[in-house]
TIZAKOL-743648 format. One line per 4 residues: number of its first residue (from 1); their letters; for each residue x, y, z of C-alpha. Coordinates in nm, 3 decimals, always signed. Layout:
N
NUM> a> X/Y/Z | ...
REM end
This chain:
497
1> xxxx> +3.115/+5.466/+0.451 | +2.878/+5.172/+0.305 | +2.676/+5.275/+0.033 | +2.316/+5.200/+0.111
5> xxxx> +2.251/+5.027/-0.222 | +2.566/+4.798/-0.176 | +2.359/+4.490/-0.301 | +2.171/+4.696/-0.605
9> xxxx> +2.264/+4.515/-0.947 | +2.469/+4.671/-1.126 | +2.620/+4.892/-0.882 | +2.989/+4.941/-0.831
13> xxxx> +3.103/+4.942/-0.443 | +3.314/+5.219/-0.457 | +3.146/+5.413/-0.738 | +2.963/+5.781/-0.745
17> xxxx> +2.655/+5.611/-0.852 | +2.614/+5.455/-0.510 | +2.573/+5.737/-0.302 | +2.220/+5.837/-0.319
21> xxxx> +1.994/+6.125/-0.192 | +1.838/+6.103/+0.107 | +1.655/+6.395/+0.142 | +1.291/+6.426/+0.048
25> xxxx> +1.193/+6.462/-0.354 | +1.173/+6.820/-0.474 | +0.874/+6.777/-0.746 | +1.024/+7.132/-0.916
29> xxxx> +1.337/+6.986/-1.080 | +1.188/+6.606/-1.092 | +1.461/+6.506/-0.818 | +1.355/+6.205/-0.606
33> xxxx> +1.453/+6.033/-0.285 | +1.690/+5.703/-0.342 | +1.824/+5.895/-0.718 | +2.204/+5.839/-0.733
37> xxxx> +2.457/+6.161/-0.654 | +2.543/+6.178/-1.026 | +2.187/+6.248/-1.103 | +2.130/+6.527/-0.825
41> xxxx> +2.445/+6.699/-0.900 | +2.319/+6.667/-1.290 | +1.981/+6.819/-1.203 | +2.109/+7.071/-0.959
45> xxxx> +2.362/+7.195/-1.205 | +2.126/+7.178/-1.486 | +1.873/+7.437/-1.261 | +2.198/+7.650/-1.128
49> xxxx> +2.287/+7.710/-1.525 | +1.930/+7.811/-1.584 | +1.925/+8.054/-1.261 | +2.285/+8.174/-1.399
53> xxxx> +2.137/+8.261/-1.746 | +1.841/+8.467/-1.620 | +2.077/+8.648/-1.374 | +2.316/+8.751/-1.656
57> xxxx> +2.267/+9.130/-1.735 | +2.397/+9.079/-2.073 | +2.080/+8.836/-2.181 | +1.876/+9.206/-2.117
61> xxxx> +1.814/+9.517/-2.325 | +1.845/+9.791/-2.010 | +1.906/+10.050/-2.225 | +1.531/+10.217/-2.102
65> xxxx> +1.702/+10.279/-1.744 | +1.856/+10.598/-1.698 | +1.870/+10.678/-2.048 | +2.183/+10.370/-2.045
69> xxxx> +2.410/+10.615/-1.826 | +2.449/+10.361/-1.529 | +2.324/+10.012/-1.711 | +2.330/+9.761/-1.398
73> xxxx> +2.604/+9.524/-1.444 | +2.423/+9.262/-1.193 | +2.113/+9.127/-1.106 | +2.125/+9.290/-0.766
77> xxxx> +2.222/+9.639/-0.916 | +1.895/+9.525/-1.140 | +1.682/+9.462/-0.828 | +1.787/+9.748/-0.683
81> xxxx> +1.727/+9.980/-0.980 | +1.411/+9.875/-1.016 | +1.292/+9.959/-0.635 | +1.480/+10.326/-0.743
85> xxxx> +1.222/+10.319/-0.993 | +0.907/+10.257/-0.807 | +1.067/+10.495/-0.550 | +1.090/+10.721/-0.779
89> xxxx> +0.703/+10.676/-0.947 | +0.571/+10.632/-0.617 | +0.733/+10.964/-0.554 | +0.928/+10.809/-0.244
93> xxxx> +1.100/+11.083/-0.006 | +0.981/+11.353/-0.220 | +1.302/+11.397/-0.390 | +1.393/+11.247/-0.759
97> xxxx> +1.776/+11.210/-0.633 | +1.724/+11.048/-0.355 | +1.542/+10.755/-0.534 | +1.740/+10.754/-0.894
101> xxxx> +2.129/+10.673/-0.843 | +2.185/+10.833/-1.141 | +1.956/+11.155/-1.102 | +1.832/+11.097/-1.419
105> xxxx> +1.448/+11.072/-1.479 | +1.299/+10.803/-1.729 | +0.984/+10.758/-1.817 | +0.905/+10.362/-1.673
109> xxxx> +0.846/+10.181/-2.027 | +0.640/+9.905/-1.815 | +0.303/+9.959/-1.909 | +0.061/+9.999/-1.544
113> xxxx> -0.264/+10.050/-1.474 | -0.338/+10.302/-1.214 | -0.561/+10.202/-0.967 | -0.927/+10.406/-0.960
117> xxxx> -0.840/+10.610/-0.702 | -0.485/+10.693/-0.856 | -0.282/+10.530/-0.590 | +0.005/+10.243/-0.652
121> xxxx> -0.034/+10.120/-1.025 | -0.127/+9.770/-1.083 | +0.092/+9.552/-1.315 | +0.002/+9.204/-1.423
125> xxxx> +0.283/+8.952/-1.337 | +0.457/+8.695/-1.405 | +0.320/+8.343/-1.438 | +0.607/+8.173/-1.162
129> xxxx> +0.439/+8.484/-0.946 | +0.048/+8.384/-0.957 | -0.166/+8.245/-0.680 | -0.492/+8.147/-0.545
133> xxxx> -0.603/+8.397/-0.303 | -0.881/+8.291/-0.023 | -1.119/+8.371/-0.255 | -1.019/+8.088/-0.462
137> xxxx> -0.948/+8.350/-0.792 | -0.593/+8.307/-0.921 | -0.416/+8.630/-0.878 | -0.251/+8.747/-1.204
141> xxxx> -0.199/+9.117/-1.114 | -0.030/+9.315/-0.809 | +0.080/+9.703/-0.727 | +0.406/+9.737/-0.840
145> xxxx> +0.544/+9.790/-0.488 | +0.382/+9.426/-0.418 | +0.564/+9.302/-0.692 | +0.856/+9.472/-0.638
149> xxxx> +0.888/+9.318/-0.274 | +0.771/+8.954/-0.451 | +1.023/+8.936/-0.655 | +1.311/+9.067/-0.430
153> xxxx> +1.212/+8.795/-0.166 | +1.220/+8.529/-0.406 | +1.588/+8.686/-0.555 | +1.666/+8.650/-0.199
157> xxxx> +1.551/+8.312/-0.140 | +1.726/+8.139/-0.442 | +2.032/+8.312/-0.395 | +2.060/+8.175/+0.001
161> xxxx> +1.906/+7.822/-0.183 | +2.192/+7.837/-0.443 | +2.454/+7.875/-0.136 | +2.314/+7.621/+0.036
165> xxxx> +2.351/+7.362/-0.301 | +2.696/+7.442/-0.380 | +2.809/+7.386/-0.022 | +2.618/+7.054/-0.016
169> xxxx> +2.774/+6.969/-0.366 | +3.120/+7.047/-0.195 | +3.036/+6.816/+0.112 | +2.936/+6.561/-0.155
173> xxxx> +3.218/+6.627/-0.390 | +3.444/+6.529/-0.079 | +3.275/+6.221/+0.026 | +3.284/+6.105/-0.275
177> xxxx> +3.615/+6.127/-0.361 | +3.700/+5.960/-0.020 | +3.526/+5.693/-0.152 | +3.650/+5.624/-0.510
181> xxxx> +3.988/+5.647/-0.346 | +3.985/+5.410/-0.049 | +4.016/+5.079/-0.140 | +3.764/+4.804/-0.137
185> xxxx> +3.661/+4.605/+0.167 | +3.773/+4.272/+0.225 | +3.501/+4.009/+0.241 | +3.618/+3.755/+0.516
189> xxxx> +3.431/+3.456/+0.552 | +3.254/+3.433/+0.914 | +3.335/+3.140/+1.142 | +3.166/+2.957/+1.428
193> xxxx> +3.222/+2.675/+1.699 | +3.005/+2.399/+1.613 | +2.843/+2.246/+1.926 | +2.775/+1.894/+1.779
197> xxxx> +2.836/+1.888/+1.362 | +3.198/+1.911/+1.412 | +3.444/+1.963/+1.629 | +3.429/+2.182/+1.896
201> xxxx> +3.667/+2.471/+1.751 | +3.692/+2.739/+1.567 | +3.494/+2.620/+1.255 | +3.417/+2.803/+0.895
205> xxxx> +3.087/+2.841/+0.861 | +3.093/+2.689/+0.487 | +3.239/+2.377/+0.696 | +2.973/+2.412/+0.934
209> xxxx> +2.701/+2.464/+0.686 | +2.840/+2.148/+0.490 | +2.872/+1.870/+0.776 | +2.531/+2.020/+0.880
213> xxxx> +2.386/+1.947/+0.523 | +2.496/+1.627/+0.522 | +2.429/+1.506/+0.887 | +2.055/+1.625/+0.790
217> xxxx> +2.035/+1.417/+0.481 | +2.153/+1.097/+0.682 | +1.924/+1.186/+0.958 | +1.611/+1.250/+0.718
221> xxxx> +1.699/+0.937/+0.554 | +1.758/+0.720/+0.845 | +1.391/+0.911/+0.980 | +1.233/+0.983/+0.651
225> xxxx> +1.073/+1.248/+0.515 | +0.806/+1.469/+0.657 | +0.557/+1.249/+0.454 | +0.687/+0.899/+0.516
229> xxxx> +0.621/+1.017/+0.883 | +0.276/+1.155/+0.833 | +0.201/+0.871/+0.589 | +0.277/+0.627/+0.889
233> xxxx> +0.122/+0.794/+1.163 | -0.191/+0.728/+0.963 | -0.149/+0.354/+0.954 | -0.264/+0.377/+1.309
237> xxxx> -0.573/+0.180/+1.355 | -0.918/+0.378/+1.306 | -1.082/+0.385/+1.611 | -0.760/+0.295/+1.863
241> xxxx> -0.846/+0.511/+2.165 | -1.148/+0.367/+2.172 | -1.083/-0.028/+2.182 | -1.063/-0.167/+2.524
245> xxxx> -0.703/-0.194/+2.732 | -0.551/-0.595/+2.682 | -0.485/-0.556/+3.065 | -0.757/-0.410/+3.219
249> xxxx> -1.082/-0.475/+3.025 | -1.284/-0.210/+3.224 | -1.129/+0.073/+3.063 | -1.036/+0.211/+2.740
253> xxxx> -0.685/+0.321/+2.556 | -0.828/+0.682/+2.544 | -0.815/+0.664/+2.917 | -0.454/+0.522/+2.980
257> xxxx> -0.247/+0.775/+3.093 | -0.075/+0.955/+2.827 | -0.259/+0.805/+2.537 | -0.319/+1.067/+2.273
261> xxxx> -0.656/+1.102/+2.102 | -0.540/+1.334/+1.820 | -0.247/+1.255/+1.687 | -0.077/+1.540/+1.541
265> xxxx> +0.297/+1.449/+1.495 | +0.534/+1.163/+1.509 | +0.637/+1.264/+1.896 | +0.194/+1.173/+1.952
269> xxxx> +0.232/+0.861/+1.757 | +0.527/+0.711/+1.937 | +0.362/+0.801/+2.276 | +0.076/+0.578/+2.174
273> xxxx> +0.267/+0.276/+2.042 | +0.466/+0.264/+2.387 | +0.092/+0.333/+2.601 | -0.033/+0.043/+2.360
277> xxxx> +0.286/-0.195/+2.417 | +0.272/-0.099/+2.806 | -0.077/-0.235/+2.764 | -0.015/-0.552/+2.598
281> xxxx> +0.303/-0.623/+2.791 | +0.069/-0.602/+3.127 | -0.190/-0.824/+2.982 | +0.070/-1.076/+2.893
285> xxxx> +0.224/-1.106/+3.194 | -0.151/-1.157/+3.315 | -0.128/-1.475/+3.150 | +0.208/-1.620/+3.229
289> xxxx> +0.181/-1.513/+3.582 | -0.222/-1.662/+3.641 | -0.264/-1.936/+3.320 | +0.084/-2.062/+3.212
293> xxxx> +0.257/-2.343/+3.513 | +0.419/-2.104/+3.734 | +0.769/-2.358/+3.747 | +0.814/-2.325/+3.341
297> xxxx> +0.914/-1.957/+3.472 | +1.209/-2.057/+3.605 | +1.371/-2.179/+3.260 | +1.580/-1.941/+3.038
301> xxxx> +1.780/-2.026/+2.756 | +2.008/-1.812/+2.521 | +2.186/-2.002/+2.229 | +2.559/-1.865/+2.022
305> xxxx> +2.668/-2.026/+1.764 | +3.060/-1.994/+1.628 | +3.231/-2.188/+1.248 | +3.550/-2.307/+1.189
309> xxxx> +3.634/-2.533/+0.914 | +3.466/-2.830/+0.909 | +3.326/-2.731/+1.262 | +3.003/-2.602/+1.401
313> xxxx> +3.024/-2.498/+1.787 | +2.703/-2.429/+1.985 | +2.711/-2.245/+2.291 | +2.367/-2.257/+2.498
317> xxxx> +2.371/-2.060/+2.845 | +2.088/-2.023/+3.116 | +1.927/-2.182/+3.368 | +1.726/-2.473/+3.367
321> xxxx> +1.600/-2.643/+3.745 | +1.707/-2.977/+3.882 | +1.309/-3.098/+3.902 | +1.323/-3.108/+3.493
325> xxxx> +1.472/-3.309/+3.237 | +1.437/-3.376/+2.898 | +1.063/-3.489/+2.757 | +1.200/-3.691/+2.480
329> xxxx> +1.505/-3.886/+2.631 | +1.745/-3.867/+2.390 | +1.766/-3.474/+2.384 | +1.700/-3.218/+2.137
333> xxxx> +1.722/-3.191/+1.758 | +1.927/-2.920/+1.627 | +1.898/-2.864/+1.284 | +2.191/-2.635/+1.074
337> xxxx> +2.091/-2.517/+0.747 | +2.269/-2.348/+0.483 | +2.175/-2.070/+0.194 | +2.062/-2.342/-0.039
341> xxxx> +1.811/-2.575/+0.145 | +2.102/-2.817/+0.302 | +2.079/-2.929/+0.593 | +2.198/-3.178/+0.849
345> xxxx> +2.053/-3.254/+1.220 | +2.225/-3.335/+1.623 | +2.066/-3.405/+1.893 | +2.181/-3.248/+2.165
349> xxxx> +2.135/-3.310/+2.598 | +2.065/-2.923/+2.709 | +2.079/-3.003/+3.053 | +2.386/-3.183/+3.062
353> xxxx> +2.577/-2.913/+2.874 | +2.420/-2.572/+2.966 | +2.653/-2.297/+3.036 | +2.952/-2.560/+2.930
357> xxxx> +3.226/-2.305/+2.842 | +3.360/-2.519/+2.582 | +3.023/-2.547/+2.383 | +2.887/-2.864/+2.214
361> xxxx> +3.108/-2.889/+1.873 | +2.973/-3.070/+1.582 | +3.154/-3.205/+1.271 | +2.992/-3.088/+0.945
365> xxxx> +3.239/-3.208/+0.694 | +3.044/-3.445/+0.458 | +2.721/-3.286/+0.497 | +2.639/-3.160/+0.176
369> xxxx> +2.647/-2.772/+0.363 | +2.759/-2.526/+0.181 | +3.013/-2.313/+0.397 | +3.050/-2.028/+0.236
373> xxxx> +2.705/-1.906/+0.269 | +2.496/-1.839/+0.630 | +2.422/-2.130/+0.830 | +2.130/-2.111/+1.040
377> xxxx> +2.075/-2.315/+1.343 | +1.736/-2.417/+1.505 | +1.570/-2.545/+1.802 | +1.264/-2.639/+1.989
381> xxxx> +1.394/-2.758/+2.315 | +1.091/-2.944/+2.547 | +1.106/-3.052/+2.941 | +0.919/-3.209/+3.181
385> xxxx> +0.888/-3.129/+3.548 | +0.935/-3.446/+3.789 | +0.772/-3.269/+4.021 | +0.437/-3.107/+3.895
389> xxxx> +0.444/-3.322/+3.538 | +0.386/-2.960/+3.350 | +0.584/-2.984/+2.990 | +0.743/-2.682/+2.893
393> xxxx> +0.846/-2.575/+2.566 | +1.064/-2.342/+2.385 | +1.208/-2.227/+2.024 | +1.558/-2.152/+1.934
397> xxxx> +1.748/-1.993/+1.668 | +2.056/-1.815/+1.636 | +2.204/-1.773/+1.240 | +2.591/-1.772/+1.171
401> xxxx> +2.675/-1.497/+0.937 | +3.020/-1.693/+0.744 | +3.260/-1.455/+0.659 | +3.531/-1.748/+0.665
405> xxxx> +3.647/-1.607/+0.302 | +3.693/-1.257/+0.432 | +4.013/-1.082/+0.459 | +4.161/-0.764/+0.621
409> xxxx> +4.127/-0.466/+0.360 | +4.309/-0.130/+0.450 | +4.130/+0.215/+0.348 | +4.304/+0.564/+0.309
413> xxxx> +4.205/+0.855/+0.128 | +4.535/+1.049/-0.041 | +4.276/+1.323/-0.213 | +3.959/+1.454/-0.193
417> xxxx> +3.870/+1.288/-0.468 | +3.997/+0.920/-0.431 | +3.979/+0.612/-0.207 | +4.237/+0.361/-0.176
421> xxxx> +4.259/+0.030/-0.104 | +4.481/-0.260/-0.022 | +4.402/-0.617/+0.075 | +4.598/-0.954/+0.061
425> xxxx> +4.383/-1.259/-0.070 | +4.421/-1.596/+0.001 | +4.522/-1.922/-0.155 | +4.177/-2.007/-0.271
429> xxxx> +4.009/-2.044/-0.636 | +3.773/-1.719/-0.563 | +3.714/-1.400/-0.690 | +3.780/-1.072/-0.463
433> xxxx> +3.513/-0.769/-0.545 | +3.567/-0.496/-0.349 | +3.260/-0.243/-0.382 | +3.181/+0.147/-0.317
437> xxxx> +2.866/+0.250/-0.172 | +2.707/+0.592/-0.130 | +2.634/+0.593/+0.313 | +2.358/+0.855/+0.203
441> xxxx> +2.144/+0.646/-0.005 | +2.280/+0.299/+0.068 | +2.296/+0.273/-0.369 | +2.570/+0.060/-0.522
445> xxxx> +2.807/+0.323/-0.713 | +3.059/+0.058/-0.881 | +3.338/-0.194/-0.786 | +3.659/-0.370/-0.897
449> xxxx> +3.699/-0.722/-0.903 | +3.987/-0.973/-0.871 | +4.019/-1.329/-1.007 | +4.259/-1.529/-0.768
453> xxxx> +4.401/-1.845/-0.727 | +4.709/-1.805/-0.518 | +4.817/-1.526/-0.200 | +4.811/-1.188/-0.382
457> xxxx> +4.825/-0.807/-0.234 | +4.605/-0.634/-0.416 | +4.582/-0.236/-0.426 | +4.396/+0.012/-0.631
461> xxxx> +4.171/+0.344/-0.611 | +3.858/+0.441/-0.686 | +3.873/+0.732/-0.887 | +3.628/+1.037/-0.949
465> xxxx> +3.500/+0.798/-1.243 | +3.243/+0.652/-0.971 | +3.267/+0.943/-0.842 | +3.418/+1.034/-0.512
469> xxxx> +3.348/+1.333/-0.389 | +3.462/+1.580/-0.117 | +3.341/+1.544/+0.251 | +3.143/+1.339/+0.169
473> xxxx> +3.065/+0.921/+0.330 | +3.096/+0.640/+0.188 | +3.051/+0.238/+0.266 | +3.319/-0.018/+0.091
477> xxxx> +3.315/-0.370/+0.134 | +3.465/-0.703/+0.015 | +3.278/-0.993/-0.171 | +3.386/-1.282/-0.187
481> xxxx> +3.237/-1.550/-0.496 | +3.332/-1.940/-0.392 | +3.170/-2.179/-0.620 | +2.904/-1.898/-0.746
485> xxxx> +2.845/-1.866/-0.335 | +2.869/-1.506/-0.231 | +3.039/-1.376/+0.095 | +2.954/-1.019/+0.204
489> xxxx> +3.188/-0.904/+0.417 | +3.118/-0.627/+0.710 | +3.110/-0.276/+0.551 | +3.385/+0.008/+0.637
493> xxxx> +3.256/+0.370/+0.640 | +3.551/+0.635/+0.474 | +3.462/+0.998/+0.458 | +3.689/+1.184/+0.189
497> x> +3.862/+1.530/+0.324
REM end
């Protein structure tokens, strides 16, 4: 059985002091619903030693019945004298013997009062034995044959009461040994299948709870917090719903469909940005399809751009009609520039070599660029149509990300509490930083770096210094310093066990 104050401070699972009463509170010996067993067997025994000590015939001086020939030996040989007696004065059967067990007469030492018309005498009685009548008066007197009967009912009553206690304290008695002797439960720790967390199997739910902590954090972080969100919902402009549509002039937001008037949460404020892009997207295509030449349409362009040493190699795909060529003869200027403010130009014939699959290569050694940084390559391509004259122009850009310095580095994770690492350098004057990143908070947490001038494996560990902890994600990466030029090599995410 489970005690019901299992969780009480303090409280010992398997102790007496656990099992409380249940039963209503009995104002008469102070004993209260929700008081432990040890205190109601206290307070029942203290009351039961008390009833025990005014039952004892030995406590009383009886020598005044029967002249202390037949002195009752208990306190229902008392009772039952004493009804003899006020059989006896109330001249019961007519017949002394029949009322006195001992056929001896005594004068009663009780002092009455006989009534005024000499019937049954009235005695006063005892305090436990008063009442308020109807009359509201507090009765402190009664005939002796009233008081006889009152006090043999409540004899009666506290005698089936105490049989009633000691057979609950023997139920009790037995439950509770039952319970100091069986041992204590085992707690086991509950488990789940995770839907989306974790695996699908049969999952702790400390696991559970701990993947589910930190998928939160990365999702509040990637969304923000509730006030970032509300903070940027109110950026929206004042008065939105009410500015006219881009598309359809007539009309206002507030009466596209969907639009939102009150925005009340970030779901509301996304609906309007896509009602209010809808919008402008319509409007815009308004203008290409009724103001801009209808044939400058029909050109599309998408530029890639690849390095290898000492060569740049510029991919350009699309479609551009036979009834254009280029405005300025020659072609178009490409520019490259690096991380510093080099730069170096080529111009280029885009219709001659669109969708070439080799790509237009171009030499950069001797320009000054500085390869180990980003190069970024720009255009602004301009045709003419033979047939309509309409010049159309365009802008493009693509940006080369050099990681020409980077090498292969191998993660593993041989504790909870370590990361290692292995990669091989090459045979370059450089130095090799490999760096640990928190994934949560995208913060720097340390590094170890590597001077090199030759091909070198180089291993090592980051150790709980940093620190690594359990289950938990992480971002490493390698940089790479050339000539005080920095190369930042794609991130790897590790998550410790």
């Amino acid at each position: 059985m489970k005690p019901l104050n299992i969780d009480k401070s303090g409280c010992s699972n398997t102790s007496s002091n656990c099992v409380v009463w249940q039963g209503p509170d009995i104002p008469c010996i102070s004993l209260c619903k929700g008081d432990s067993i040890t205190e109601v067997v206290y307070k029942l025994a203290t009351e039961l030693c008390i009833i025990m000590d005014t039952f004892d015939m030995k406590e009383y001086d009886l020598k005044c019945f029967a002249g202390g020939a037949c002195k009752p030996e208990t306190f229902k040989e008392f009772i039952q004298l004493v009804i003899n007696k006020i059989c006896y004065v109330q001249e019961c059967s007519g017949c002394l013997n029949s009322c006195d067990p001992c056929n001896t007469v005594v004068t009663p030492t009780v002092p009455v009062v006989p009534t005024p018309s000499g019937g049954d005498p009235v005695v006063p009685i005892a305090p436990a034995f008063r009442y308020v009548n109807q009359f509201g008066d507090t009765v402190t007197t009664m005939t002796t044959s009233e008081y006889a009967v009152t006090v043999g009912n409540t004899v009666s009553n506290i005698i089936t009461t105490i049989t009633t206690i000691n057979s609950t304290l023997v139920n009790h008695n037995t439950r509770i040994i039952a319970l100091e002797t069986a041992p204590p439960p085992v707690f086991t720790i509950p488990t789940m299948v995770p839907v989306c967390v974790t695996a699908s199997i049969e999952t702790s739910v400390v696991t559970v709870l701990t993947a589910l902590e930190q998928q939160f954090c990365e999702l509040r972080t990637a969304t923000g917090t509730p006030n970032n969100i509300f903070t940027n919902i109110g950026k929206a402009p004042a008065g939105l719903g009410s500015a006219k549509s881009l598309a359809n002039p007539l009309t206002t937001l507030s009466a596209l469909p969907g639009f939102n008037n009150t925005v009340a949460n970030e779901a509301d404020s996304i609906g309007n940005i896509w009602v209010v892009m809808s919008d402008m997207r319509l409007a815009i295509k308004n203008i290409i399809d009724n103001y801009l030449p209808s044939d400058c349409a029909s050109i599309g362009m998408t530029i890639f751009a690849s390095y290898a040493p000492t060569t740049v190699t510029i991919f350009i795909n699309g479609t551009i009609p036979g009834t254009f060529s280029n405005t300025f003869p020659a072609g178009t200027i490409f520019t490259i520039t690096d991380d510093f403010g080099a730069s170096m130009r080529a111009t280029i014939d885009i219709p001659s070599m669109i969708n070439t699959m080799g790509g237009y290569p171009i030499n950069i050694s001797g320009s000054g660029l500085n390869v180990s940084s980003n190069l970024t390559i720009t255009a602004s391509p301009s045709f003419t149509s033979t047939v309509t004259g309409s010049q159309c122009q365009s802008t493009l850009q693509y940006v080369i990300v050099n990681q020409a310095n980077c090498v292969v580095v191998t993660y593993g994770v041989t504790s909870p509490a370590q990361i290692d690492y292995s990669y091989t350098t090459a045979a370059i004057t450089a130095t090799y930083k490999i760096e640990l990143w928190d994934a949560l908070t995208n913060t720097l947490l340390g590094g170890y770096s590597v001077a090199n001038t030759i091909v070198q494996t180089v291993t090592g560990s980051f150790l709980p210094a940093f620190p690594v902890l359990a289950l938990t994600q992480y971002k490493l990466r390698l940089v790479v310093t050339v000539n005080s030029v920095d190369t930042y090599c794609d991130f790897t995410l590790v998550t410790t066990t």
